[in-house]
C-alpha positions, 0 to 999 in steps of 0.5 A, spaced: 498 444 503 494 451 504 492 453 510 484 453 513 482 459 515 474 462 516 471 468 518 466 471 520 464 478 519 458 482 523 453 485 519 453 492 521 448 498 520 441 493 519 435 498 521 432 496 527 426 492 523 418 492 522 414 488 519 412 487 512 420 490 512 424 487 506 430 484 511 433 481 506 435 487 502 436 490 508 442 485 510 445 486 503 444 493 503 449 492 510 454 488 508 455 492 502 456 498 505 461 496 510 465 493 505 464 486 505 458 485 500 456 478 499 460 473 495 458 466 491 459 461 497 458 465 503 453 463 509 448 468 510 447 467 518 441 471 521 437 472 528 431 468 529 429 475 533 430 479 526 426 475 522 420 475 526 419 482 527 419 482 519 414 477 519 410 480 524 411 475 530 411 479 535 405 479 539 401 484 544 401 480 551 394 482 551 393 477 545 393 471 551 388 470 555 392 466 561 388 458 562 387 456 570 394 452 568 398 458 566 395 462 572 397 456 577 404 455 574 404 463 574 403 463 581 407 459 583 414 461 580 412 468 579 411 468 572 407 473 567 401 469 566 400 471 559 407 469 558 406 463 561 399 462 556 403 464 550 408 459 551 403 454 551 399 455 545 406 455 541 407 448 543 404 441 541 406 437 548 409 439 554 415 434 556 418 437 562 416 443 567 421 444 573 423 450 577 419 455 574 422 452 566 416 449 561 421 445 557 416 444 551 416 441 543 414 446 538 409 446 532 415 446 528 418 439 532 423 444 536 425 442 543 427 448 547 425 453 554 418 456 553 416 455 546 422 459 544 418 465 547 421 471 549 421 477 552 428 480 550 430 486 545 422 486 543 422 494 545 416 493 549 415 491 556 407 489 553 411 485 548 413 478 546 417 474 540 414 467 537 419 464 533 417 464 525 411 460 522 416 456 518 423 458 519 426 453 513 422 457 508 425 464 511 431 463 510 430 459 503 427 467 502 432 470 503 437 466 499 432 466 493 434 474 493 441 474 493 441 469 487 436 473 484 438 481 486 446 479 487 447 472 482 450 470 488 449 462 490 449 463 498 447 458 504 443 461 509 443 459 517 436 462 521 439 461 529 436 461 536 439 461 543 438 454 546 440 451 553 443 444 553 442 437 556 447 436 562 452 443 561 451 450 563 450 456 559 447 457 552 448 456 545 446 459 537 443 453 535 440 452 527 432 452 527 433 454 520 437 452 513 437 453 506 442 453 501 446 447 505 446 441 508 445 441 515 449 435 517 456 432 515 456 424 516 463 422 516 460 414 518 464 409 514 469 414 513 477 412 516 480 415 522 486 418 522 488 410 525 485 407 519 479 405 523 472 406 519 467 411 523 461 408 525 456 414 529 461 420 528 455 426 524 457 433 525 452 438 525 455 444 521 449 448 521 448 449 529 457 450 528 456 456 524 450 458 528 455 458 534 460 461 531 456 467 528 454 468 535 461 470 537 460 477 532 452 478 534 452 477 540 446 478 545 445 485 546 449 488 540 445 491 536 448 486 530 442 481 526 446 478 521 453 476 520 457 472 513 460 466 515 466 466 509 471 461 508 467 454 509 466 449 504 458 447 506 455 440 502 451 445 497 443 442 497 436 444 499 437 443 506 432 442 512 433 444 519 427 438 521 433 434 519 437 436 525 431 434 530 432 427 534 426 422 532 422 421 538 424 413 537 431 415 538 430 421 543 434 419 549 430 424 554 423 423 551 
């Protein structure tokens, strides 16, 4: 019986990307010259922050223009009131706002804090980051090019940092997907007793999204990362799959 083993690697030695830059060659050029160039099978996973400066995502604060609601909420919690403004043009409805934290769904169907706007490693203090037009197309973008530059097949996993429901701290999550299934259903399946699983579906994705956060980090300086090992459910894939319908939403 062989052993299972994973590995993820860190890509080091990505240029701090603008827009309109090729970031898929640079993800390749990377990991190439740190020894570790891309093989078939691997999981390309890259930062939705990385992504979004190379399709030109960040925005001015100047740009927004606060409502009376966004001045009011500003006011209140000591917020940016431009900030407040940008969150909300980035949403379709507002599902929760409690202790200064707008808890929004986003044009892509996203449940997170603030639209997934943020302020972080941006390089400016005027500046802010939106989350991808389409983050599924971004990362089919980015395994077409490996598959066309490389000969490669590869999986690629966008993430973001999201809180969770009922526990501390945050964790990467996958906001986009290509390349791979998603979700891994092991309903009608026996357990180790020989019971059939009846609810029991892994999201693979978010796992590698997670994992990959151990070698990027917050404040490292590392994008992208190859998770190398895993034997993902090859297909085109969606991170819209991995949304709760609103019918089934426990905390609509």
């Amino acid at each position: 019986m062989s052993v299972p083993e994973l590995r993820v690697i860190g890509i080091t030695g990505i240029p701090i990307v603008r827009a309109g830059d090729d970031l898929a060659g640079q993800i390749f050029d990377a990991a190439a010259t740190q020894g570790t160039p891309l093989q078939e099978g691997d999981v390309i996973v890259v930062t939705q922050r990385v992504v979004s400066r190379a399709e030109d995502r960040l925005r001015p604060l100047s740009e927004f223009d606060p409502s009376p609601f966004a001045h009011e909420f500003a006011e209140r919690w000591q917020k940016d009131p431009r900030v407040v403004e940008a969150v909300l043009r980035e949403s379709v409805r507002i599902i929760r706002q409690a202790r200064g934290v707008l808890i929004t769904e986003t044009r892509h169907g996203l449940k997170c804090a603030n639209a997934g706007v943020d302020a972080s490693n941006v390089g400016s203090l005027e500046v802010i980051s939106l989350l991808p037009v389409d983050p599924d197309a971004s990362c089919r973008t980015i395994r077409d090019a490996a598959r066309e530059r490389l000969g490669v097949g590869v999986a690629v996993v966008m993430t973001d940092t999201f809180g969770r429901p009922w526990r501390h701290g945050q964790t990467n999550v996958a906001i986009g997907v290509a390349g791979m299934l998603p979700m891994r259903s092991y309903i009608g399946s026996p357990d180790m007793d020989g019971r059939e699983l009846r609810v029991t579906s892994i999201c693979v994705a978010d796992e590698i999204a997670g994992a990959s956060e151990m070698v990027m980090g917050k404040v490292d300086g590392v994008p992208a990362a190859i998770l190398r090992g895993f034997a993902y459910d090859r297909g085109e894939g969606s991170a819209k799959e991995i949304v709760r319908e609103l019918d089934l939403d426990l905390f609509p």
